[in-house]
N, CA and C of each residue as an Amber inpcrd file, in Angstrom:
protein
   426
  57.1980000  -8.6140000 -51.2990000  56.4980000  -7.3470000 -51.1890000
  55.3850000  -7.5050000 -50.1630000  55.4550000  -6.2590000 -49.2370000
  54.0390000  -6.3120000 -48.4310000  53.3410000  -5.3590000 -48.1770000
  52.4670000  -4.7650000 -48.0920000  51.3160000  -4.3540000 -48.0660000
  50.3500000  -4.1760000 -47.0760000  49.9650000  -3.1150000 -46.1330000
  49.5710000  -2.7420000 -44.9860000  48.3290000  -1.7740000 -45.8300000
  47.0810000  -2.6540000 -45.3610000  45.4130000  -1.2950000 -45.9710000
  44.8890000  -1.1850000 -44.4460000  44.4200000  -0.1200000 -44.2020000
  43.2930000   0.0430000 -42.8590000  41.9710000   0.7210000 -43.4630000
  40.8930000   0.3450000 -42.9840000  39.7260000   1.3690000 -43.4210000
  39.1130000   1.4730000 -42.2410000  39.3250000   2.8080000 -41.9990000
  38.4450000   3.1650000 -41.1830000  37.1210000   3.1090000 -40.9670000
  36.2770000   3.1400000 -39.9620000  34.8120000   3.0900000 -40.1050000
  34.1960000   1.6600000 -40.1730000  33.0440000   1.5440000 -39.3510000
  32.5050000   0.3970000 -39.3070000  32.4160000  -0.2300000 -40.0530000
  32.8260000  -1.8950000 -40.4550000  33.0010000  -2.7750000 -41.3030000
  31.5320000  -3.3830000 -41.3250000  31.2560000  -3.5830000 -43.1600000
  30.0400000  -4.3040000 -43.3820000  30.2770000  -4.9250000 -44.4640000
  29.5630000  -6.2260000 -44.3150000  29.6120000  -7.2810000 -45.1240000
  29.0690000  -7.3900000 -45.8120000  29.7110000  -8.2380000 -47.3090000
  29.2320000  -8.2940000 -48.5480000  27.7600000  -8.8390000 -48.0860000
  26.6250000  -8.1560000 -48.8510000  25.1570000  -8.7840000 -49.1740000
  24.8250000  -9.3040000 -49.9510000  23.5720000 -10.0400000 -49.8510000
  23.2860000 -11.1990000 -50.5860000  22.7320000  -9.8440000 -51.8850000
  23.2850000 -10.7190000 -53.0540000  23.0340000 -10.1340000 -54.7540000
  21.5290000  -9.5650000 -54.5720000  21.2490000  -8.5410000 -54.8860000
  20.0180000  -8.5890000 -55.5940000  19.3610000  -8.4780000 -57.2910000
  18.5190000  -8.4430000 -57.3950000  17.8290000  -8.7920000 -58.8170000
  17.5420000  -7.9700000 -59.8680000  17.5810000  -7.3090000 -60.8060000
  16.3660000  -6.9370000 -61.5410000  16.4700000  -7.5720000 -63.1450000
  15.4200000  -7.4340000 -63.0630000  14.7730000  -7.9450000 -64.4590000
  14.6330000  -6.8750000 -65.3840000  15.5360000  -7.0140000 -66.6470000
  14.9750000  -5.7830000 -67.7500000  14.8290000  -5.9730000 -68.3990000
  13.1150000  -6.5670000 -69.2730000  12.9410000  -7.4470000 -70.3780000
  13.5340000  -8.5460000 -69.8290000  14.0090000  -9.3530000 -71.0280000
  14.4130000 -10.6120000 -70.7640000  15.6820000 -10.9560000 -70.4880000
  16.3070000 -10.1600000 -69.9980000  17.3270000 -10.6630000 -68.9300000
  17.5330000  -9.9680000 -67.4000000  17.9860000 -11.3510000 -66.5060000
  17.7220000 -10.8390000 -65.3950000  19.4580000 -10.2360000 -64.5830000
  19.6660000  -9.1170000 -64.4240000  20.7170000  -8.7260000 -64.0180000
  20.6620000  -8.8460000 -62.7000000  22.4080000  -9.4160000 -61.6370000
  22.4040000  -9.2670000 -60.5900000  23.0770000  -8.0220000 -59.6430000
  23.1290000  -7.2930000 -59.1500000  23.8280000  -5.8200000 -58.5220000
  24.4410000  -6.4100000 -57.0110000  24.8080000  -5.3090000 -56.8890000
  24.9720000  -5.2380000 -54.9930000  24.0380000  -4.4840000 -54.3130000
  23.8220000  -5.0690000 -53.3700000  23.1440000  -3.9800000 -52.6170000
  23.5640000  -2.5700000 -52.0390000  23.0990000  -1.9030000 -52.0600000
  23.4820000  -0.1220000 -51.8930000  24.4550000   0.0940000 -50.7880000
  24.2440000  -1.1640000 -49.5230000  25.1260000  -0.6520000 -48.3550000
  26.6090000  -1.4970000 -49.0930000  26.9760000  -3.0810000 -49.7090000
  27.5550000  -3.4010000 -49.7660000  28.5180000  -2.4980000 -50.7910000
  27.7380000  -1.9300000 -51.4340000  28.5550000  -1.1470000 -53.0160000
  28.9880000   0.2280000 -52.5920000  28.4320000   1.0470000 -51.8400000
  29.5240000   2.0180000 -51.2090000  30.2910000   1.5620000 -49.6780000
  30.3290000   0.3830000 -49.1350000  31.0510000   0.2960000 -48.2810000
  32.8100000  -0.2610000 -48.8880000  32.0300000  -1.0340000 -50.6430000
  33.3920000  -1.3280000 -51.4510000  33.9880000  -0.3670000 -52.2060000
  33.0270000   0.4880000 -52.5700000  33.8520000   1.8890000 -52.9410000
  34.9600000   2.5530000 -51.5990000  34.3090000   2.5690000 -50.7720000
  35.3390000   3.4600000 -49.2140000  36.1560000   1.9990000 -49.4790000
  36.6500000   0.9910000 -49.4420000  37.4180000   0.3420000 -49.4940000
  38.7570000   0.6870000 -50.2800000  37.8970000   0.3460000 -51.8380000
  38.8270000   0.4390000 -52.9790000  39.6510000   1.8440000 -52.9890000
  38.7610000   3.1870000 -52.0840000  39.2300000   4.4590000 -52.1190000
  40.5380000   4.1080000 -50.8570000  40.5770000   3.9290000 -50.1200000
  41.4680000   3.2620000 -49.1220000  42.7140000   2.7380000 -49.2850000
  42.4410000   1.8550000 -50.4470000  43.5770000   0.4820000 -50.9970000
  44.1410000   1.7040000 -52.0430000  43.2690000   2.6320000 -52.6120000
  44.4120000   3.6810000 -53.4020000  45.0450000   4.0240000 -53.3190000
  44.6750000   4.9790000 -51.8100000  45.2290000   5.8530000 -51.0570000
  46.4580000   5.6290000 -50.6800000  46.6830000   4.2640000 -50.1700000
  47.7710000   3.2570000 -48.9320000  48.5090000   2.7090000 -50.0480000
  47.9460000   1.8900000 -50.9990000  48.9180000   1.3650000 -51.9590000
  49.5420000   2.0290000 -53.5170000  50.3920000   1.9560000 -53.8040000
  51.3430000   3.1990000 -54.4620000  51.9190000   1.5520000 -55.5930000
  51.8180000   1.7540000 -56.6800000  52.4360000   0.9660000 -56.8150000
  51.4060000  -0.0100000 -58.1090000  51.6670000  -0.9010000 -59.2320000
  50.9550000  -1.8400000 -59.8210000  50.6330000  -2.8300000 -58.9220000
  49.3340000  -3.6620000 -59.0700000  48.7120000  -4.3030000 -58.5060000
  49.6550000  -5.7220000 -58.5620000  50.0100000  -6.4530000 -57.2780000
  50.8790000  -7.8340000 -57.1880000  50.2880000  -9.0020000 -57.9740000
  51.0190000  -9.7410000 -58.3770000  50.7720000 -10.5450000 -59.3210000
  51.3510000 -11.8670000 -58.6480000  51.3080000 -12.9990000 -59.0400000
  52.0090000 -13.9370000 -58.0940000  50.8550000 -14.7210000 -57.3660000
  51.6450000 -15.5070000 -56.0350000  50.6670000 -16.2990000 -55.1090000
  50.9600000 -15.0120000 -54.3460000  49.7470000 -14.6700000 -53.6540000
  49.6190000 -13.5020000 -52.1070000  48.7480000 -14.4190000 -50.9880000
  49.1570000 -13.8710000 -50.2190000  48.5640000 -14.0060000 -48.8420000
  47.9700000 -13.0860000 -48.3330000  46.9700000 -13.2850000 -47.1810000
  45.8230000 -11.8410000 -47.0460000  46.0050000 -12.5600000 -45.4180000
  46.3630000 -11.2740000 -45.1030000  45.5060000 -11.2960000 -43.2710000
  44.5840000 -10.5260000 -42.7830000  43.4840000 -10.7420000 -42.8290000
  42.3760000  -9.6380000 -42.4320000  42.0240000  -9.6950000 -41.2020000
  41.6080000  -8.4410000 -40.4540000  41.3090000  -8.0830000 -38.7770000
  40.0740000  -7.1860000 -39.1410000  39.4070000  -7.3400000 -38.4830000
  37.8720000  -7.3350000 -38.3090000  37.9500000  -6.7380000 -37.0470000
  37.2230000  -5.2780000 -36.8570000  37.0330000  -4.1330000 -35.4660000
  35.7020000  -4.4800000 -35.3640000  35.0350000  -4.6430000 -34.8700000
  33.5510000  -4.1940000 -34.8600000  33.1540000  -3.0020000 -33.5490000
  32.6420000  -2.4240000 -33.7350000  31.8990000  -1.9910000 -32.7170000
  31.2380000  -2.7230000 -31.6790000  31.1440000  -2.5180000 -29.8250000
  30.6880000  -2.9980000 -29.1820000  29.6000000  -2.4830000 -29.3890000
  28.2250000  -3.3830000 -28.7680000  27.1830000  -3.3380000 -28.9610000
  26.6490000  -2.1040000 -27.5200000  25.6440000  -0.9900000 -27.6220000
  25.7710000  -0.1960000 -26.7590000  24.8580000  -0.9630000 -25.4280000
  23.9180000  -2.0810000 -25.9880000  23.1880000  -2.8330000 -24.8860000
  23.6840000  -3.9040000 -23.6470000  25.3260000  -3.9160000 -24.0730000
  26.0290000  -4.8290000 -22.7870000  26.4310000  -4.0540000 -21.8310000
  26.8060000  -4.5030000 -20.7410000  27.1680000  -4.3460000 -19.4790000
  28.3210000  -3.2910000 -19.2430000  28.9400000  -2.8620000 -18.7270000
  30.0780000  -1.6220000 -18.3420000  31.2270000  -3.2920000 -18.1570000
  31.0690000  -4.8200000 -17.4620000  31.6700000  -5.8770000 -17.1860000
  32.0890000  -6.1990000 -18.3970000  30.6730000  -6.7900000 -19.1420000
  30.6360000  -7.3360000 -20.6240000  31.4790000  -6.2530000 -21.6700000
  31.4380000  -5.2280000 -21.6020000  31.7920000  -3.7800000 -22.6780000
  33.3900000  -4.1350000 -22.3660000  33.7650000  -4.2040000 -21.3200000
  35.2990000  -4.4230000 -21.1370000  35.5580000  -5.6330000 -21.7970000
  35.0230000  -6.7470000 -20.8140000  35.1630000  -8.0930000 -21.6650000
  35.8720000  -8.0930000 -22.9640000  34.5650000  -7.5250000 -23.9240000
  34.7060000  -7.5360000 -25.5220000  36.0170000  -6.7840000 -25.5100000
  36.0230000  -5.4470000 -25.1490000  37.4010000  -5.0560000 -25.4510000
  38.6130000  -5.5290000 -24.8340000  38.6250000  -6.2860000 -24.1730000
  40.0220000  -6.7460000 -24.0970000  40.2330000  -8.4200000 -24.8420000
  39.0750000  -9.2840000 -25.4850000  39.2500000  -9.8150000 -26.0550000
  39.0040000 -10.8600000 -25.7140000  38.5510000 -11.0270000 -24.5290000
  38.0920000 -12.2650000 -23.8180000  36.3320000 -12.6150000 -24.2210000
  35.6400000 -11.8370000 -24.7020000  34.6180000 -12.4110000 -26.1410000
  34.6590000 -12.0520000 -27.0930000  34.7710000 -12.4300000 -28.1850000
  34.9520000 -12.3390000 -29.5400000  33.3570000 -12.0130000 -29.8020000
  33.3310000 -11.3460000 -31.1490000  32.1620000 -11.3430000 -31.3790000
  31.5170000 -12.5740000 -32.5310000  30.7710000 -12.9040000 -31.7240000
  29.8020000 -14.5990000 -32.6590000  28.3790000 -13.3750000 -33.3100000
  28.6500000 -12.7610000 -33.5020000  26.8360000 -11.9310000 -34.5140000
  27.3540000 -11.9080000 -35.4800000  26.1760000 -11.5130000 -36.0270000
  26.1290000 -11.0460000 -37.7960000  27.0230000 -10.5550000 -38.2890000
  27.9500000  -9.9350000 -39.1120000  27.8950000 -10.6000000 -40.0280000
  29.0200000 -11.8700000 -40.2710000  28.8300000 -12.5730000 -40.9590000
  29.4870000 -13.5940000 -41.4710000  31.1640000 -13.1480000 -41.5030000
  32.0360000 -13.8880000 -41.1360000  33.7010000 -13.5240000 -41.2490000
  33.8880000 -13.6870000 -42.9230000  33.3490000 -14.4860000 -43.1660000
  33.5670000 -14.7770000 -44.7190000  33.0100000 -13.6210000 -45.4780000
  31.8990000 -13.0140000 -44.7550000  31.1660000 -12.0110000 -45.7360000
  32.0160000 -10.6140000 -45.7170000  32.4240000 -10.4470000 -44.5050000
  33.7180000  -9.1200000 -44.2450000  34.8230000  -9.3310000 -45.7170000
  35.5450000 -10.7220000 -45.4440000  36.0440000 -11.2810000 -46.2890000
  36.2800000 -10.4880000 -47.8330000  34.8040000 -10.8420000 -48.5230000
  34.5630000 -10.9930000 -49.6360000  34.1030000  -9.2380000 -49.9390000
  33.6380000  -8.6860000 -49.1760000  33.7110000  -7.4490000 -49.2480000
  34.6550000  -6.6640000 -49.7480000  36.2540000  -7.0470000 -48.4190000
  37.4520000  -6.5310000 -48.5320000  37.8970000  -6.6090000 -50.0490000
  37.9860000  -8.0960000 -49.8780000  39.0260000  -8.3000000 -51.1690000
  38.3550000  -8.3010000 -52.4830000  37.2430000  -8.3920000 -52.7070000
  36.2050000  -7.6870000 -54.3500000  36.8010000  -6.4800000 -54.4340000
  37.0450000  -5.4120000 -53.5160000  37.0340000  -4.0300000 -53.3730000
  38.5570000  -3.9030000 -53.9640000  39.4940000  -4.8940000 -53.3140000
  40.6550000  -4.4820000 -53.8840000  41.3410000  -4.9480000 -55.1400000
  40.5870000  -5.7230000 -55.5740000  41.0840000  -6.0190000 -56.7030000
  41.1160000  -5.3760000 -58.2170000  42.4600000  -5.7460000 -58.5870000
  42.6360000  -4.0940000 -59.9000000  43.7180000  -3.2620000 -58.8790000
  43.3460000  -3.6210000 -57.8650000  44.2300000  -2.3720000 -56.9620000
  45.4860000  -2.8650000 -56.3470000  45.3340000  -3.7760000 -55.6380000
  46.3310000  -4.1300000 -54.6030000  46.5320000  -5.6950000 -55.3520000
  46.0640000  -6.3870000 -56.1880000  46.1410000  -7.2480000 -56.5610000
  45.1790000  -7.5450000 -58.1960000  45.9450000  -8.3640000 -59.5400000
  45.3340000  -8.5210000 -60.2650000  44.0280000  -9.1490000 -60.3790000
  43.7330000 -10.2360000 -59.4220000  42.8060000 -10.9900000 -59.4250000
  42.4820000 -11.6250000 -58.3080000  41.6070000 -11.9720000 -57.4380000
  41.7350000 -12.1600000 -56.2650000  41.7750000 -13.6680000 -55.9050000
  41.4720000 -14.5200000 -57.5460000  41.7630000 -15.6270000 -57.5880000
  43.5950000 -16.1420000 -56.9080000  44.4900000 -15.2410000 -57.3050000
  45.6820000 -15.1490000 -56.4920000  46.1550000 -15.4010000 -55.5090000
  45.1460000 -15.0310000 -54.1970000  44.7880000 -15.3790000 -52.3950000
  45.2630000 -17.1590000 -52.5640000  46.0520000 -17.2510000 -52.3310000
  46.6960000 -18.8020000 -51.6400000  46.4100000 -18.9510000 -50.5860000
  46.2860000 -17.7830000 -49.3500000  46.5470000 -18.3600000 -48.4360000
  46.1400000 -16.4950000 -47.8060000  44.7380000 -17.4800000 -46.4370000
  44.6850000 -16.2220000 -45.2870000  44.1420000 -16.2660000 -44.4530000
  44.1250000 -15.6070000 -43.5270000  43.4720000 -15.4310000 -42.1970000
  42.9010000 -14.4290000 -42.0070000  41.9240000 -14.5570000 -41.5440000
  40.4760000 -13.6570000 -40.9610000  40.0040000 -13.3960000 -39.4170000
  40.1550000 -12.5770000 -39.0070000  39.5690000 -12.8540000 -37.2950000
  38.6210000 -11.8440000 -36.8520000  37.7050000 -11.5840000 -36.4230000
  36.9740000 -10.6280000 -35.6230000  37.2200000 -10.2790000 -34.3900000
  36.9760000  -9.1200000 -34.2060000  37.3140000  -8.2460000 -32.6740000
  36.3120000  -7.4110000 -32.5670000  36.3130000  -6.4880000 -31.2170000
  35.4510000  -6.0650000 -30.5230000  36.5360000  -4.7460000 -30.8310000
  36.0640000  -3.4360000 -30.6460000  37.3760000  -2.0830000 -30.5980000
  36.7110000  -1.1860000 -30.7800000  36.6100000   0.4900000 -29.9560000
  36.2950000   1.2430000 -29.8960000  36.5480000   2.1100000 -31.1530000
  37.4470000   1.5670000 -32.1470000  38.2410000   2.4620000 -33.2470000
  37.1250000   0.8450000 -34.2620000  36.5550000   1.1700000 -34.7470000
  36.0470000   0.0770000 -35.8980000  36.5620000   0.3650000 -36.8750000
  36.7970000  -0.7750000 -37.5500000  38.0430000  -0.5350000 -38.8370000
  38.4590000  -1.6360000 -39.4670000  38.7120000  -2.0330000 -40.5700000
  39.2650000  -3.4310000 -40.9280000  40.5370000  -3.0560000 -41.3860000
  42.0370000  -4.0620000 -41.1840000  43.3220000  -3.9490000 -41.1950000
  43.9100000  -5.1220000 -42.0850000  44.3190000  -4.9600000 -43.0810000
  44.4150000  -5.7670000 -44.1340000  45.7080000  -5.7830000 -44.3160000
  46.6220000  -7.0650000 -44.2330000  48.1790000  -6.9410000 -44.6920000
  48.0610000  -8.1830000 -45.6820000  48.8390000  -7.8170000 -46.9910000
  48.6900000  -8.5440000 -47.8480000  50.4400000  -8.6420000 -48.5520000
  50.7250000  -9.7970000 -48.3680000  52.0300000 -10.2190000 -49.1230000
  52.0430000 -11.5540000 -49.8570000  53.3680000 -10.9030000 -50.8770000
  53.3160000 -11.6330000 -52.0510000  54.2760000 -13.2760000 -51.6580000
  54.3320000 -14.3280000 -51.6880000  54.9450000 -15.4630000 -51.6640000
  55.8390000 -15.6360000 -52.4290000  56.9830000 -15.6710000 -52.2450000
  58.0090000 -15.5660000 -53.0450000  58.2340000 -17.2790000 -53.5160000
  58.4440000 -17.1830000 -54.6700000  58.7280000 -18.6200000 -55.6190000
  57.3550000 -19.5800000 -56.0290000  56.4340000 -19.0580000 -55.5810000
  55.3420000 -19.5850000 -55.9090000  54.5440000 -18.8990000 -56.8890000
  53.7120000 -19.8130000 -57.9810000  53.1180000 -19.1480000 -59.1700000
  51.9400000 -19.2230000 -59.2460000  51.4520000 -18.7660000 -59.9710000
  49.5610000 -18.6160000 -59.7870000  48.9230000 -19.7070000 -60.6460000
């Protein structure tokens, strides 16, 4: 089985937990940008995937759009878009990552402990968007 998610719109990465204290225990949240950028996710993975959530070993390939930055060059602006610089800034590939796949889980997959196996890459693209293909490994168990 495989599995094609896109989300449109600029990709942002999971943030660091924040805190509160109520009485004597201290609860951890998401931060406000990370928790509706995983809601537009999970609304996404609904939308696209039809179907009970895969069970099994899966594989994840994630693609990372970012937006070019509007302060480079008309030289540099091409550059990025054709792929000859990748983008090295903020945020973390791992943090895109962990964003995506928190968001889909329950949805496109039971548990995200499942992920055997994936790849992650960042790009530069006038269309910002993250592109998620996720398939199941056949004969392998969790």
């Amino acid at each position: 089985m495989e599995a094609t998610i896109i989300v449109k719109g600029t990709p942002v990465p999971q943030g660091r937990p924040k805190f509160a204290r109520r009485g004597n225990f201290v609860t951890a949240y998401d931060p406000k940008t990370s928790k509706q950028y995983k809601k537009m996710v999970a609304t996404a993975a609904k939308m696209q995937f039809a179907g009970t959530p895969m069970d099994g070993a899966i594989k994840v390939n994630l693609s990372v759009y970012r937006p070019v930055q509007t302060s480079v060059s008309k030289v540099e602006r091409q550059r990025r878009l054709n792929g000859d610089h990748r983008p090295v800034v903020k945020g973390d590939i791992d943090n895109y990552y962990k964003a995506v796949t928190d968001a889909c889980t329950g949805i496109v997959w039971v548990d995200d402990a499942q992920i055997v196996e994936m790849t992650c890459n960042k790009y530069y693209s006038d269309n910002p968007r993250v592109e998620m293909t996720v398939s199941t490994l056949d004969g392998e168990l969790v």
